[in-house]
Backbone atoms as SQL, in Angstrom:
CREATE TABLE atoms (id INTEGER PRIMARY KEY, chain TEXT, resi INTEGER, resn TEXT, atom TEXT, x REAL, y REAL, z REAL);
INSERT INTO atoms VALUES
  (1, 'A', 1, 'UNK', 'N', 0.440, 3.062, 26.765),
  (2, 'A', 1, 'UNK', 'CA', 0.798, 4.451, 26.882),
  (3, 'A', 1, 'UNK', 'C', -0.443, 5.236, 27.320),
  (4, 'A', 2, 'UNK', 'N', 0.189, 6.141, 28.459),
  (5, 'A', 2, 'UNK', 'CA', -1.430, 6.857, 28.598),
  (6, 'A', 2, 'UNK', 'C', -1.047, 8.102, 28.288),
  (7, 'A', 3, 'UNK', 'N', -1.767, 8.891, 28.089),
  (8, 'A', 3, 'UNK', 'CA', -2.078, 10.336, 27.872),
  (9, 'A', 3, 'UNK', 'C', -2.413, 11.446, 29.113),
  (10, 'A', 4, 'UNK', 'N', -2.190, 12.550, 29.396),
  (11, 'A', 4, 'UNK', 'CA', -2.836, 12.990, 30.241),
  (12, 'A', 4, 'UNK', 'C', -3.194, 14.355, 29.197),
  (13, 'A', 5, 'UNK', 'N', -5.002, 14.395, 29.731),
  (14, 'A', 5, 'UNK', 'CA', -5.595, 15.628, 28.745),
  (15, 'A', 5, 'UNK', 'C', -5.967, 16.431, 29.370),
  (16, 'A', 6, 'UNK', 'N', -5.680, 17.605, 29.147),
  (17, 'A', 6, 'UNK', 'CA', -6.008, 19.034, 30.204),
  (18, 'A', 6, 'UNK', 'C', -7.106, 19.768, 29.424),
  (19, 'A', 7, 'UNK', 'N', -8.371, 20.179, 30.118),
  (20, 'A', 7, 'UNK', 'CA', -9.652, 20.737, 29.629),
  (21, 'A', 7, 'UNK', 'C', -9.701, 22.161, 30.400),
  (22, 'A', 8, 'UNK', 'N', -9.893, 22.778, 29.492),
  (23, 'A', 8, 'UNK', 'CA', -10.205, 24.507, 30.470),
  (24, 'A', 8, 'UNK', 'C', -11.619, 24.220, 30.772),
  (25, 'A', 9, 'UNK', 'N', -12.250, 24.809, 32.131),
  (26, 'A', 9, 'UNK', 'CA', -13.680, 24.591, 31.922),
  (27, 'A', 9, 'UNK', 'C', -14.004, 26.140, 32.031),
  (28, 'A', 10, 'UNK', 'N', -15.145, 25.916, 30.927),
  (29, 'A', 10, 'UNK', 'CA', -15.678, 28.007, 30.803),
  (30, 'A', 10, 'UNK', 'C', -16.391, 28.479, 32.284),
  (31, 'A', 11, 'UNK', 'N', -16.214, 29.543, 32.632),
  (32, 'A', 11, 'UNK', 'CA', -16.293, 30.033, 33.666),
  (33, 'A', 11, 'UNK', 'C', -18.088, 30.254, 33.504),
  (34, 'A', 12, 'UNK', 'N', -18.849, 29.425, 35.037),
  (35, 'A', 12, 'UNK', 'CA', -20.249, 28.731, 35.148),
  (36, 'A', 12, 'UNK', 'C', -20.966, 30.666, 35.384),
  (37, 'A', 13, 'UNK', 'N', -20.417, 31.512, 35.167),
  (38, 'A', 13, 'UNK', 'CA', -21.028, 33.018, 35.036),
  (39, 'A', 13, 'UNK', 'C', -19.876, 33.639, 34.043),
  (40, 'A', 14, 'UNK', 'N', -20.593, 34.262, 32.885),
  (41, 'A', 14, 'UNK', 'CA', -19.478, 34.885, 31.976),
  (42, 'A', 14, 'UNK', 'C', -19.868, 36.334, 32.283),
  (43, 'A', 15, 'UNK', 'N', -18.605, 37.066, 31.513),
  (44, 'A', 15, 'UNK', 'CA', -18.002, 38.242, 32.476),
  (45, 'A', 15, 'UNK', 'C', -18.177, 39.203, 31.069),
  (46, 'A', 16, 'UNK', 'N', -18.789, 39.895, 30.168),
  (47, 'A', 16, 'UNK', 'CA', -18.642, 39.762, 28.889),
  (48, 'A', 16, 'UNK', 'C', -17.483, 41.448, 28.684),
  (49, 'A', 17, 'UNK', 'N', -17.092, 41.137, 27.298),
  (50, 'A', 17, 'UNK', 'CA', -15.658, 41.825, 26.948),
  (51, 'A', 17, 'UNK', 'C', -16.578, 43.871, 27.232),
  (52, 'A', 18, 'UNK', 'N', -17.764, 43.810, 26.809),
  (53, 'A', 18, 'UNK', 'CA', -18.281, 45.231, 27.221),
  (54, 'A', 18, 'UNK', 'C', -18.015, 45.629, 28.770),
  (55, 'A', 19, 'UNK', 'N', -18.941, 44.494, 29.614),
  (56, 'A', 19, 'UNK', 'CA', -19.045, 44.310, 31.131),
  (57, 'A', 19, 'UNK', 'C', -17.273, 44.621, 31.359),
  (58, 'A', 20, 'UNK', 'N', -16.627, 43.907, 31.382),
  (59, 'A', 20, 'UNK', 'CA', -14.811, 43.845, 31.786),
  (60, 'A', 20, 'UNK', 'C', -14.504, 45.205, 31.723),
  (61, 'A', 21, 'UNK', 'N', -14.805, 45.799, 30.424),
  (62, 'A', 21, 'UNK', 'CA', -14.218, 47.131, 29.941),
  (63, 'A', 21, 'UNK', 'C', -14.924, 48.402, 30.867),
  (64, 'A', 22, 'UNK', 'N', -15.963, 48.344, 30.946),
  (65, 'A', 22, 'UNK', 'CA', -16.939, 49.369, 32.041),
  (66, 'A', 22, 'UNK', 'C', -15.960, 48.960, 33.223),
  (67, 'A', 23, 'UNK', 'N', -16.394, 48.277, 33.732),
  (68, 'A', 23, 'UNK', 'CA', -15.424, 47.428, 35.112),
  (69, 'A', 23, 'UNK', 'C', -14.116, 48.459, 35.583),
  (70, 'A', 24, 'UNK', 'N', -13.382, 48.298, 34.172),
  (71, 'A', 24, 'UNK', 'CA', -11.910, 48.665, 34.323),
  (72, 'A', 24, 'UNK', 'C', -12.120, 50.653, 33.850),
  (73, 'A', 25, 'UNK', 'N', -12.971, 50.608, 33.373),
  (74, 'A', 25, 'UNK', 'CA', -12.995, 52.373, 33.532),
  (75, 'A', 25, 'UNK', 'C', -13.787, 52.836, 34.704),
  (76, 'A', 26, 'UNK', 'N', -14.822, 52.281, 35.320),
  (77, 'A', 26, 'UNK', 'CA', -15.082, 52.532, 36.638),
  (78, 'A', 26, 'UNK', 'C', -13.576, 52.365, 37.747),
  (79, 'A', 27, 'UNK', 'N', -13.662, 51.261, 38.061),
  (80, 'A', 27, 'UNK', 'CA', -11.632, 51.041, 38.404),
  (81, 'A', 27, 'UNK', 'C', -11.045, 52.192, 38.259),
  (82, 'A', 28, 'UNK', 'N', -10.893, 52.714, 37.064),
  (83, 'A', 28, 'UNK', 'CA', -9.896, 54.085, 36.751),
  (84, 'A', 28, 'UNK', 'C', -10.410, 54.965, 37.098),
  (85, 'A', 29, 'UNK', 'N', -11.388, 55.464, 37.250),
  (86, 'A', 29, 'UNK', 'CA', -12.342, 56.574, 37.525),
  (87, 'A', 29, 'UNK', 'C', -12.432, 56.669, 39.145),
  (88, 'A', 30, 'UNK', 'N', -12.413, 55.648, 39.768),
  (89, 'A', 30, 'UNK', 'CA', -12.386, 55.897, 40.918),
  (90, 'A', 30, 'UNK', 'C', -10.977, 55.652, 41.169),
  (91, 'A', 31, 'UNK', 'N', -9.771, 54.906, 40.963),
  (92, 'A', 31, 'UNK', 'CA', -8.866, 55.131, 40.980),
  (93, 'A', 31, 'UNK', 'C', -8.538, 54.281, 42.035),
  (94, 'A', 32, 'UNK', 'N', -8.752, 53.178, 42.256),
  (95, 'A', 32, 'UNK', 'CA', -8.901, 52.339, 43.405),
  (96, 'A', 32, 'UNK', 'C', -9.193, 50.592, 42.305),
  (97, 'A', 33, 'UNK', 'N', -8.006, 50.128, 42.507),
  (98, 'A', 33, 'UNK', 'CA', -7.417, 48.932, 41.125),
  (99, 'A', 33, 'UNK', 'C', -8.364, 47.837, 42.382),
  (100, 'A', 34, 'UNK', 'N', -8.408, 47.813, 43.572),
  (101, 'A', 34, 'UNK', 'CA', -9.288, 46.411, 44.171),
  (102, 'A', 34, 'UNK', 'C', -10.360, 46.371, 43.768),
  (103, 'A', 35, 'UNK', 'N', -11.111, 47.484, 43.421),
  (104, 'A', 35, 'UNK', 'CA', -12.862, 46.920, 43.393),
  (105, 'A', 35, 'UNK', 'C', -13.142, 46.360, 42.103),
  (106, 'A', 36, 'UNK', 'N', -14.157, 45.392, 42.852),
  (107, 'A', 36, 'UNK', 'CA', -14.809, 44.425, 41.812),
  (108, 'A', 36, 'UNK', 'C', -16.367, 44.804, 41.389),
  (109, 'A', 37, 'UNK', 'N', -16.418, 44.436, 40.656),
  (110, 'A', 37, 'UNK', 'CA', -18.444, 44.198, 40.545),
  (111, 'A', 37, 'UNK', 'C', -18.757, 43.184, 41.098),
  (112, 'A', 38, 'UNK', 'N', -19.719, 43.495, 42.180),
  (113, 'A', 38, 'UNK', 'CA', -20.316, 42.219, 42.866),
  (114, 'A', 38, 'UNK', 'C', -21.430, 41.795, 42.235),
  (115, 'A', 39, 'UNK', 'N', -22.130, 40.904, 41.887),
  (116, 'A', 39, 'UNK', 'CA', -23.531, 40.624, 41.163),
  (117, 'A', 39, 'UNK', 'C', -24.129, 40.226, 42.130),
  (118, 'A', 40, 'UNK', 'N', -25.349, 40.401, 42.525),
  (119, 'A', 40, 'UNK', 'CA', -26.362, 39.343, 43.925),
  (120, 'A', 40, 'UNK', 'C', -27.709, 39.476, 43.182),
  (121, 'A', 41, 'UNK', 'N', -28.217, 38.240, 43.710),
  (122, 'A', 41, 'UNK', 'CA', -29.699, 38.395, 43.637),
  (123, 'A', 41, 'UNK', 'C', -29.899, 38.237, 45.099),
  (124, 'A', 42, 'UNK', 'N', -31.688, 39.450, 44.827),
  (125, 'A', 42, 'UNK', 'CA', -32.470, 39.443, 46.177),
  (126, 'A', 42, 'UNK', 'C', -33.777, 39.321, 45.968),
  (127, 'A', 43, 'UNK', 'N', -34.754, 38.688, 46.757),
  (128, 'A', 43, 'UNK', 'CA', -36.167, 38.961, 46.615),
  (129, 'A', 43, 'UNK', 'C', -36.777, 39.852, 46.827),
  (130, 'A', 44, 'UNK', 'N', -37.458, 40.242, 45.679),
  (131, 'A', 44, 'UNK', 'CA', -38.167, 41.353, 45.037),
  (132, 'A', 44, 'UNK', 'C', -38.696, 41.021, 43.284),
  (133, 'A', 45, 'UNK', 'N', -38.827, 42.461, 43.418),
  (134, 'A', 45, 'UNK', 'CA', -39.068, 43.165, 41.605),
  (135, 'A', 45, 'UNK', 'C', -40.791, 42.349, 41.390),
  (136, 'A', 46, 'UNK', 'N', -40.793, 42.351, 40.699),
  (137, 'A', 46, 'UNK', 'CA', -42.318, 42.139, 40.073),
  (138, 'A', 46, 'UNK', 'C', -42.670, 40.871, 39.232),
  (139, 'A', 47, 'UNK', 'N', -40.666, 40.129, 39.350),
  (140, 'A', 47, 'UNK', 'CA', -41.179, 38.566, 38.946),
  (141, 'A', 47, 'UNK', 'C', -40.718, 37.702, 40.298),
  (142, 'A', 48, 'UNK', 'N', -39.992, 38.255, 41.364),
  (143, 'A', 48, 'UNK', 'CA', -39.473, 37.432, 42.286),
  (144, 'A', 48, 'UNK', 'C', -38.836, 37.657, 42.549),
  (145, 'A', 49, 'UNK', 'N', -37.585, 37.611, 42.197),
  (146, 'A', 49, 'UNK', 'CA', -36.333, 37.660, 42.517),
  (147, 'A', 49, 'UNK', 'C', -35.502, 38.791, 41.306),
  (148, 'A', 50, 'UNK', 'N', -34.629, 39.719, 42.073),
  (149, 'A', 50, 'UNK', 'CA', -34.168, 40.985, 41.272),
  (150, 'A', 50, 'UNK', 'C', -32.376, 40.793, 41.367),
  (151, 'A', 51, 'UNK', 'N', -31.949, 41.247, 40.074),
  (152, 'A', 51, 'UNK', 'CA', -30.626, 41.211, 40.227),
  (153, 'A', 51, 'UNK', 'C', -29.820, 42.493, 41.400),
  (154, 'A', 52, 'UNK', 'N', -28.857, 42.749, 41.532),
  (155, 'A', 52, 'UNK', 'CA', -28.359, 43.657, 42.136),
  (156, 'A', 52, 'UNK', 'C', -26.833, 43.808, 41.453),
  (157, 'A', 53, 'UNK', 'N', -26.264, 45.013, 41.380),
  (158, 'A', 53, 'UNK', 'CA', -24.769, 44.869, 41.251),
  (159, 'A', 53, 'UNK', 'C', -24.210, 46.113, 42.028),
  (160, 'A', 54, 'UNK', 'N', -23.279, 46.037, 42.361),
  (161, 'A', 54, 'UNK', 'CA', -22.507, 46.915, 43.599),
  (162, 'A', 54, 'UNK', 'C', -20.934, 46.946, 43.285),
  (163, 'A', 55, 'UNK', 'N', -20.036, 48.224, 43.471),
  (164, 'A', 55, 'UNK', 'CA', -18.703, 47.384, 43.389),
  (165, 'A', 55, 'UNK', 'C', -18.170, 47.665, 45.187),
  (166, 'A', 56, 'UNK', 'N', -17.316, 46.478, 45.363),
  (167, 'A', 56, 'UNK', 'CA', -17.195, 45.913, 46.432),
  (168, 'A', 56, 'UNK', 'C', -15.465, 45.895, 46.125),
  (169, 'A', 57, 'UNK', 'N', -14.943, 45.943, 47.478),
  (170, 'A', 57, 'UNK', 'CA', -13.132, 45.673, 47.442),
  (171, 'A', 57, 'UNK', 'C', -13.425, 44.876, 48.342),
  (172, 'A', 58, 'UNK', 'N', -14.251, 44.200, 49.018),
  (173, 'A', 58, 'UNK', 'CA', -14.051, 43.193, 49.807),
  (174, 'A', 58, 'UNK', 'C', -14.377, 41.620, 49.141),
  (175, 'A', 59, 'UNK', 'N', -13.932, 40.592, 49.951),
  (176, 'A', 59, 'UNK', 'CA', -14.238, 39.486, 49.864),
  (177, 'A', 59, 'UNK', 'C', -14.166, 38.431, 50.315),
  (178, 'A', 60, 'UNK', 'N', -15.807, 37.910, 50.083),
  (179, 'A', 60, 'UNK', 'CA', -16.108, 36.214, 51.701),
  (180, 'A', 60, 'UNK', 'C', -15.298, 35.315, 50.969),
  (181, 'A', 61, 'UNK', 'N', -15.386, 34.552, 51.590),
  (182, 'A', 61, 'UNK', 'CA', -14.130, 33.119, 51.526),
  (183, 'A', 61, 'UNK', 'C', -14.899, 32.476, 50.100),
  (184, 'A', 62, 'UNK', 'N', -16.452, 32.123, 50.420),
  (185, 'A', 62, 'UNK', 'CA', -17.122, 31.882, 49.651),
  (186, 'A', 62, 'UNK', 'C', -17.538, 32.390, 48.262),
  (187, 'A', 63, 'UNK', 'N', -17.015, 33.547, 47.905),
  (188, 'A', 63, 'UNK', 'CA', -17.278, 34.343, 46.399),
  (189, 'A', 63, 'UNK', 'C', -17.010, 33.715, 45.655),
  (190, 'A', 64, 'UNK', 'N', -17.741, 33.324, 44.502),
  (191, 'A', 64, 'UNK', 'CA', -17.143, 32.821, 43.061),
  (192, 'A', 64, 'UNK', 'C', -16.422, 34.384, 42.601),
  (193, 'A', 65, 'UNK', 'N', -15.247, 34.291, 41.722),
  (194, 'A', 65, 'UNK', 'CA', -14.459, 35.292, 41.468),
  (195, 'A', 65, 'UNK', 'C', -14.199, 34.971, 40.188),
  (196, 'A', 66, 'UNK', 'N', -14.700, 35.945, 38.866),
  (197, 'A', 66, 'UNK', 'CA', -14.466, 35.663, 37.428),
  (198, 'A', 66, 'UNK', 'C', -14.092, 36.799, 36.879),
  (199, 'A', 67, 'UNK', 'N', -12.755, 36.995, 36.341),
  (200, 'A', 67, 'UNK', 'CA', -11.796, 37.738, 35.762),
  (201, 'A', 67, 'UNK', 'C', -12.063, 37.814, 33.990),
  (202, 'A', 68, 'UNK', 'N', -11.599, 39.050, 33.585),
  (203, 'A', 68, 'UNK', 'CA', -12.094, 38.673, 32.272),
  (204, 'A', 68, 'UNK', 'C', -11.236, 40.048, 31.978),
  (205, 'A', 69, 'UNK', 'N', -10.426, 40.274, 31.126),
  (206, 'A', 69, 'UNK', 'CA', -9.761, 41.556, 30.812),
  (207, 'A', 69, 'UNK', 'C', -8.971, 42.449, 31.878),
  (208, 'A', 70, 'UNK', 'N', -8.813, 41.943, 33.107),
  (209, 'A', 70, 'UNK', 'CA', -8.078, 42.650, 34.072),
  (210, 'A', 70, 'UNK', 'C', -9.149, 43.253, 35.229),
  (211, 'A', 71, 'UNK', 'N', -10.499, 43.069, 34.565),
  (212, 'A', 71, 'UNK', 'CA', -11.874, 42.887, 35.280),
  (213, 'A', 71, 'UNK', 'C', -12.129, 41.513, 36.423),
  (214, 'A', 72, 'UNK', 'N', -12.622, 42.347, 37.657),
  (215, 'A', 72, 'UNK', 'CA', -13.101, 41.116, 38.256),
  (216, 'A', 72, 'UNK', 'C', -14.328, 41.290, 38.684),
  (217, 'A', 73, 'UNK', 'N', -15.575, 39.979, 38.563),
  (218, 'A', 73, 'UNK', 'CA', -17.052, 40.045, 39.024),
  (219, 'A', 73, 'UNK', 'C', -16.503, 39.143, 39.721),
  (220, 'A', 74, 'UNK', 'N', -17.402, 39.227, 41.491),
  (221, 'A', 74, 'UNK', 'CA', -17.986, 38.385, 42.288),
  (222, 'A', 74, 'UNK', 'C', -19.170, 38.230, 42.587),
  (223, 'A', 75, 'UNK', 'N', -19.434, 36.636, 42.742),
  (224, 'A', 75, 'UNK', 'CA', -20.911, 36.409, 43.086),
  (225, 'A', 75, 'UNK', 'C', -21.110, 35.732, 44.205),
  (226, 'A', 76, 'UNK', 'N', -21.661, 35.993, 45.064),
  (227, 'A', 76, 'UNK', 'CA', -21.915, 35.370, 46.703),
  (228, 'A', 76, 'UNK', 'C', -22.253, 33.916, 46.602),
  (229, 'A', 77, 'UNK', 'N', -22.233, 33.194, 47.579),
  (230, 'A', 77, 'UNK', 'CA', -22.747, 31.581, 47.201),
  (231, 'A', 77, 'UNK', 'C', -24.293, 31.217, 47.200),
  (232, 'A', 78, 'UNK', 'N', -24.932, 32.238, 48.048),
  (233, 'A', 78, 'UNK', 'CA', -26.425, 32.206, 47.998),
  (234, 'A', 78, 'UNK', 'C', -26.997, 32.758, 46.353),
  (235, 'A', 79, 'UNK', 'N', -26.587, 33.664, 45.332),
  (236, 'A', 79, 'UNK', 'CA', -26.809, 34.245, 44.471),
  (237, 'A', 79, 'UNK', 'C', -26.188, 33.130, 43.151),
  (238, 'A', 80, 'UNK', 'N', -25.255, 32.766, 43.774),
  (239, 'A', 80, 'UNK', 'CA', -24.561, 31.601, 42.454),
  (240, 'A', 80, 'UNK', 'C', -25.375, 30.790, 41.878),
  (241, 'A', 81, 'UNK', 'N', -26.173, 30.183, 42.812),
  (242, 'A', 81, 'UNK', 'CA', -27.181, 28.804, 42.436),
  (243, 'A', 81, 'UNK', 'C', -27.753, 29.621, 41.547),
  (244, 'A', 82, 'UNK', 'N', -28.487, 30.880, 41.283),
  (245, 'A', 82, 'UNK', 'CA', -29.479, 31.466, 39.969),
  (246, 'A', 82, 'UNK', 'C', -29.073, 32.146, 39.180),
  (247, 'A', 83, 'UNK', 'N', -27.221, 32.353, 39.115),
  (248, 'A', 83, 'UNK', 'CA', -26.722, 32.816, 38.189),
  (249, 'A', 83, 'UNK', 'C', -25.814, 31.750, 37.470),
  (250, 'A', 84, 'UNK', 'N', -25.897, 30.463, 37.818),
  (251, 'A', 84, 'UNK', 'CA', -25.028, 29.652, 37.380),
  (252, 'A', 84, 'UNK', 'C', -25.364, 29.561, 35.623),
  (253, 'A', 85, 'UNK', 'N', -24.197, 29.680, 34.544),
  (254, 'A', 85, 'UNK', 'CA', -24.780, 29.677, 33.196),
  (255, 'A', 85, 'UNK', 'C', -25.085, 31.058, 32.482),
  (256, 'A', 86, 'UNK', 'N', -25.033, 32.104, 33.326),
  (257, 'A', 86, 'UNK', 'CA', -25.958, 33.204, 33.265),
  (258, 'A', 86, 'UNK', 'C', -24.444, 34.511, 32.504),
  (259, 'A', 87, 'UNK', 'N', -25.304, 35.563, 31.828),
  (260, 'A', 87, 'UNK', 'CA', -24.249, 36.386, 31.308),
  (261, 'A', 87, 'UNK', 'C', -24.236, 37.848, 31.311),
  (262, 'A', 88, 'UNK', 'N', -23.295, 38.049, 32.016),
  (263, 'A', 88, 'UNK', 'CA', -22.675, 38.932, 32.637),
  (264, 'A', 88, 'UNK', 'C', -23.136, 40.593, 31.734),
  (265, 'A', 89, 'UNK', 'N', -23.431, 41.351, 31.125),
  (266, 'A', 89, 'UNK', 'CA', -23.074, 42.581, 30.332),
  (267, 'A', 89, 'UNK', 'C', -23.546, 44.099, 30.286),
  (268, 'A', 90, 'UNK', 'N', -23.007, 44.834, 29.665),
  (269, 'A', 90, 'UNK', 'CA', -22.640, 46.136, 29.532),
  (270, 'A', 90, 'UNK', 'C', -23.518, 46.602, 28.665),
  (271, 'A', 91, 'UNK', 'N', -24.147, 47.694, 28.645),
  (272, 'A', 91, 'UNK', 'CA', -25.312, 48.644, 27.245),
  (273, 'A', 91, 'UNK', 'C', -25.037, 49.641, 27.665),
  (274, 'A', 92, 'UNK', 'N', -25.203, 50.578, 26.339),
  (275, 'A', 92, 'UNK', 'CA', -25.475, 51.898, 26.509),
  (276, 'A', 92, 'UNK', 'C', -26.770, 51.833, 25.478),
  (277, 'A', 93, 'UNK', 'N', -27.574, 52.789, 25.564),
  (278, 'A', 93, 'UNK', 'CA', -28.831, 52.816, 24.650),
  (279, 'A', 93, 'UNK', 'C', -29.674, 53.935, 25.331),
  (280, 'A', 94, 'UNK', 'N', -30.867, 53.937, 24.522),
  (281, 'A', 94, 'UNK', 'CA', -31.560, 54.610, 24.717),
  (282, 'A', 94, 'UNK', 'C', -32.321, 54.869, 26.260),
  (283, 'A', 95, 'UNK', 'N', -32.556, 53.772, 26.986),
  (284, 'A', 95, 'UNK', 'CA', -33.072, 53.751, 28.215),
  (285, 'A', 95, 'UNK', 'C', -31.663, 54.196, 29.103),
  (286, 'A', 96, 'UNK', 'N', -30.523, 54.249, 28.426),
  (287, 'A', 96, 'UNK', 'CA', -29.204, 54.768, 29.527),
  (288, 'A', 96, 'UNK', 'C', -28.064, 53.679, 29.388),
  (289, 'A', 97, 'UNK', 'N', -27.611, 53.985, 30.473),
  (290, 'A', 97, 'UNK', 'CA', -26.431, 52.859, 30.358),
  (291, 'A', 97, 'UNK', 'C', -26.585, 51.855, 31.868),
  (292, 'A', 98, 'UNK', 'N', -26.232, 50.348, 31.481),
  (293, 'A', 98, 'UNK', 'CA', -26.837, 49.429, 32.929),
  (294, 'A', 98, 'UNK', 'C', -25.638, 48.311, 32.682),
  (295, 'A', 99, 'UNK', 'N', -26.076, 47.548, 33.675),
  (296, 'A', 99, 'UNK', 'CA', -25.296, 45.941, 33.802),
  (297, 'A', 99, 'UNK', 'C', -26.779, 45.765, 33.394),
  (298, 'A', 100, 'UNK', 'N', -26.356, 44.410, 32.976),
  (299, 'A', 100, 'UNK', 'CA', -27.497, 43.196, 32.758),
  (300, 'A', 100, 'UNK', 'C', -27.340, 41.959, 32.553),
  (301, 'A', 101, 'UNK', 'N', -28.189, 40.981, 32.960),
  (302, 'A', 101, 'UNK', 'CA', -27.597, 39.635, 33.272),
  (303, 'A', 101, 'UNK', 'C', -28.915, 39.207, 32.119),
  (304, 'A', 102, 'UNK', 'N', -28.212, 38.031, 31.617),
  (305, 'A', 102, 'UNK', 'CA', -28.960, 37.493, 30.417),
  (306, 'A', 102, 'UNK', 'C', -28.609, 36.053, 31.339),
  (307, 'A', 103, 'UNK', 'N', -29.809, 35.799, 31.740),
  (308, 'A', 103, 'UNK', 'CA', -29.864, 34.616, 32.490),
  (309, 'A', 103, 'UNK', 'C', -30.959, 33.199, 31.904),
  (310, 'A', 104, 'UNK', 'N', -30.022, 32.014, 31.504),
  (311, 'A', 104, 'UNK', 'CA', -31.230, 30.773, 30.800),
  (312, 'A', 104, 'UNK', 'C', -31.685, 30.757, 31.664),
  (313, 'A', 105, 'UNK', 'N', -31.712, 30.532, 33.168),
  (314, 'A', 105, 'UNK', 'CA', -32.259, 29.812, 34.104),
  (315, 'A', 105, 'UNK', 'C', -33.920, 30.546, 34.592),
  (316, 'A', 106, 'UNK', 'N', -33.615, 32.050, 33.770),
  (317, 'A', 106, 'UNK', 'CA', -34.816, 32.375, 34.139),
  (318, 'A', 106, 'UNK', 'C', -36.183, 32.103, 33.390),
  (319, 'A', 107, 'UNK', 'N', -37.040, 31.690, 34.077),
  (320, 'A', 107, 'UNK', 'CA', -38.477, 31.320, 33.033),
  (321, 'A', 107, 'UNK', 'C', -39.303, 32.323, 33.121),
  (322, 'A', 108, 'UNK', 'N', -38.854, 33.796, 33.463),
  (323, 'A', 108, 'UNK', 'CA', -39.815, 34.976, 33.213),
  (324, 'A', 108, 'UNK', 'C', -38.894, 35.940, 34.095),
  (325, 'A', 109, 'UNK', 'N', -39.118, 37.296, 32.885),
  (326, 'A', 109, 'UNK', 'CA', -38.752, 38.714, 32.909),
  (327, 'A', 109, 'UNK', 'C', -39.905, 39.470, 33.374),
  (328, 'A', 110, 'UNK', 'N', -39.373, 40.756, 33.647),
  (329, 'A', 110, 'UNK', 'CA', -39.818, 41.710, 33.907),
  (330, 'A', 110, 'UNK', 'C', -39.332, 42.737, 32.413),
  (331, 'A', 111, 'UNK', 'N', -40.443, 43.663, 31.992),
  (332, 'A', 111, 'UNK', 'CA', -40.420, 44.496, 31.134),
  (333, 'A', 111, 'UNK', 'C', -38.333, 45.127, 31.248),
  (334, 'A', 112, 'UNK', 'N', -38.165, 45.192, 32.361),
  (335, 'A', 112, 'UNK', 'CA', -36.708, 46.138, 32.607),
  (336, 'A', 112, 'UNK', 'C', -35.884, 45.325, 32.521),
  (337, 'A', 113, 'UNK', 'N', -36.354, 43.929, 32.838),
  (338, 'A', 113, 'UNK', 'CA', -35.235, 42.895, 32.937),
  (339, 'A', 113, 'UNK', 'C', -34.396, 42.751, 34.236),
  (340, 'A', 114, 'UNK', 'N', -34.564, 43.815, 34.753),
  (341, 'A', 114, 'UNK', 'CA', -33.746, 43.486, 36.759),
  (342, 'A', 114, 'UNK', 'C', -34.297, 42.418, 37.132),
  (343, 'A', 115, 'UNK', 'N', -35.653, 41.832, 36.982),
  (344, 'A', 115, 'UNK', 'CA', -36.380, 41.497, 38.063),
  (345, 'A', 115, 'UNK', 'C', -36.737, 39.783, 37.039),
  (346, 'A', 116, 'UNK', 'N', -36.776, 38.748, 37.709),
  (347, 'A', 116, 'UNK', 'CA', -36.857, 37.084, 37.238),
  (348, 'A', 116, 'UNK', 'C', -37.404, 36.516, 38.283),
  (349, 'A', 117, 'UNK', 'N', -37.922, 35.848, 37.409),
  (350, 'A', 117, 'UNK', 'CA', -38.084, 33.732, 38.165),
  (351, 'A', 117, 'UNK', 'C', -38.236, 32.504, 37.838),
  (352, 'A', 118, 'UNK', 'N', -37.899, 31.850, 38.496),
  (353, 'A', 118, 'UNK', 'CA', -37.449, 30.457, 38.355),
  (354, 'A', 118, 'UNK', 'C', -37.960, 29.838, 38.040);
C-alpha cells in the first residue's frame, strides 16, 4: 500500500500579518485593489546593497508573488537570491512608520537597517 503525502512548503520570503495589513490599507487608501508591494534590492547604502519597496500594479513573468491576508508582495528574480528566507514587516515607532526586511542572509547592517551585506 502506498500513501501519497502532501507538504505545504512556507513561502522562501514571509509577508508578515503587520506588513499584509499596511498593504491592504494602503490598497484602500488609494483605492486601486491591483497594487502590490514590490520589495528590490539595489547597490548602495553604506553596507552594499539597500533594500527598496515601491507599490507596483504591474508584473514580469519572473516575480516571486507572496500573498498573505488578501496582501500581495513581489520580488524580482535578480533581488530574490538576497531575500530568499528573509522577513517581510511593518513598524510604527518612534523613528516613524517603515517596511523592513529582517534578513538571515545578511552578515552586516547599517545603523537604519535599509542598507546590508553579504
Amino acid at each position: 500500500m502506498s500513501a501519497v503525502v502532501e507538504t505545504v512548503m512556507p513561502d522562501p520570503i514571509v509577508l508578515t500579518d503587520n506588513a499584509a495589513n499596511k498593504v491592504n490599507q494602503l490598497m484602500e487608501d488609494e483605492d486601486n485593489k491591483s497594487l502590490r508591494l514590490r520589495v528590490y534590492v539595489t547597490g548602495g547604502g553604506c553596507s552594499g546593497f539597500q533594500y527598496g519597496f515601491k507599490f507596483d500594479d504591474q508584473l514580469a513573468d519572473d516575480d516571486t508573488r507572496v500573498k498573505r491576508q488578501g496582501a500581495e508582495m513581489v520580488v524580482d528574480s535578480l533581488s530574490y537570491q538576497y531575500l530568499v528566507g528573509a522577513e517581510v514587516d511593518y513598524e510604527e515607532g518612534l523613528e516613524g512608520s517603515r517596511f523592513l526586511v529582517k534578513n538571515p542572509n545578511a552578515t552586516a547592517t547599517c545603523g537604519c537597517g535599509s542598507s546590508f551585506s553579504i
